[in-house]
C-alpha positions in Angstrom: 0.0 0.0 0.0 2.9 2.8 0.7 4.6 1.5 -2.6 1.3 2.7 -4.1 1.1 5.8 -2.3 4.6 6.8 -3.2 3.8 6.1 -6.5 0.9 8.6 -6.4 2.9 11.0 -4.8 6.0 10.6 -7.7 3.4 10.7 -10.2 1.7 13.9 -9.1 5.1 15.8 -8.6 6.1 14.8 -12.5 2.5 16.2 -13.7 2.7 19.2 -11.2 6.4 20.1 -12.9 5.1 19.0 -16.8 2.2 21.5 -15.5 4.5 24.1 -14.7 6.7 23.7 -17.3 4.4 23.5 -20.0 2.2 26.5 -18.8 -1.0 24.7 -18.6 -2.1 25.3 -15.1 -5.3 22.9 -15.8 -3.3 19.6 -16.4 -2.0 20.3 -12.9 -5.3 19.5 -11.7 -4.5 15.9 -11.9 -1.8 16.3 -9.6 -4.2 17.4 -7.2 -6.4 14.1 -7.8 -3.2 11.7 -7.9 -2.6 13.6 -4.1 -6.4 13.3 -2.6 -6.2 9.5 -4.0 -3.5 8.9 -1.7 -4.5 10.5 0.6 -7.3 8.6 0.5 -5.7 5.2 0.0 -3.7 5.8 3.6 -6.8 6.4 5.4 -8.7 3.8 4.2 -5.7 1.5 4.9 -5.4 2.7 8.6 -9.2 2.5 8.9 -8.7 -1.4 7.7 -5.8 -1.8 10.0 -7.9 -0.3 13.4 -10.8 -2.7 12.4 -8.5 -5.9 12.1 -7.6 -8.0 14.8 -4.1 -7.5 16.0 -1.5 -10.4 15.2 0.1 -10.1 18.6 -1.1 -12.6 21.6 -1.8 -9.5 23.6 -2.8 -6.0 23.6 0.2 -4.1 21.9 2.6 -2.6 24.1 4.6 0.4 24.1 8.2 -0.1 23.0 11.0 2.2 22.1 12.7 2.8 18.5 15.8 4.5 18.3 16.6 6.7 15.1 18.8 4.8 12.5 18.7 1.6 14.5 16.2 -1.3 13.3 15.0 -2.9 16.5 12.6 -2.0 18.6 13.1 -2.0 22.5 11.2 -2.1 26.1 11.7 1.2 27.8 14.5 -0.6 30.7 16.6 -2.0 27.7 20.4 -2.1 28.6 20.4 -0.7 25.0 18.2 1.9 25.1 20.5 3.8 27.7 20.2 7.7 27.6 19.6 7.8 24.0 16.8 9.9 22.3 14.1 7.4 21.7 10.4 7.5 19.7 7.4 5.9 21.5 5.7 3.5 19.5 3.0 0.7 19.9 5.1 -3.1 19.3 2.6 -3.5 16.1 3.6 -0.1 14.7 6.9 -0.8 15.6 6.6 -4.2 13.3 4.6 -2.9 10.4 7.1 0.2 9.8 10.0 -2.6 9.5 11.7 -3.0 13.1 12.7 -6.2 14.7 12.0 -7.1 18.3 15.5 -6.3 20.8 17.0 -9.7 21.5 18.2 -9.0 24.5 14.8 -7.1 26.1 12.6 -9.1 23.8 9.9 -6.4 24.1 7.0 -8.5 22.7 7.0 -11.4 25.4 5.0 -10.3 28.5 6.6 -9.2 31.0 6.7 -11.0 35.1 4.2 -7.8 36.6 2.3 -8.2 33.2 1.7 -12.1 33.6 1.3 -11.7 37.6 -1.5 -9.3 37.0 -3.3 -11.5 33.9 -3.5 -14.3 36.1 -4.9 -12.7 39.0 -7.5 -10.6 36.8 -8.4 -14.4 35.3 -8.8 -15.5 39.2 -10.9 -12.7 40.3 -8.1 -10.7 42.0 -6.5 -7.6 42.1 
């Protein structure tokens, strides 16, 4: 889906420019459309990804991306340290291209997360 939306967008740049360069202000028109159908396309597609069931065993958690690095990390990582981070949910974190921290292994629930599953199940606190 963001190949196609690129694609939109690439497309509507090289008919803006023709447009421009040409001097016929109503072909770029159609650069307006390619941009409102991708637009369109990425909301539709985030509408369709709200409404589908996630693919994680759990609720998705919040992890921690760090810029130019391709995994994704629980807030305590070792890894993580001082460094400027961006908050994410584990399924964003996945569907923009990022690979769970080996060593944190941010997608397996956590001992306080488990503890407090199994006493909801039971009735508990």
């Amino acid at each position: 889906m963001l190949l196609t939306v690129l694609l939109l967008v690439v497309v509507a740049g090289v008919v803006l420019a023709s447009a421009v360069v040409s001097g016929q202000p109503d072909v770029a028109w159609f650069s307006v459309l390619a941009s409102a159908l991708g637009v369109l396309l990425l909301v539709v597609e985030r509408a369709r990804h709200r409404r589908a069931p996630s693919g994680s065993a759990g609720p998705p958690v919040e992890v921690m991306v760090i810029d130019e690095r391709p995994h994704y990390h629980r807030r305590d990582c070792d890894l993580v340290g001082e460094r400027r981070t961006i908050a994410l949910h584990n399924d964003e974190a996945r569907e923009l291209g990022f690979t769970p921290c080996r060593r944190c292994r941010p997608d397996t629930p956590s001992v306080a997360q488990a503890h407090r599953g199994s006493a909801l199940n039971r009735g508990g606190r």
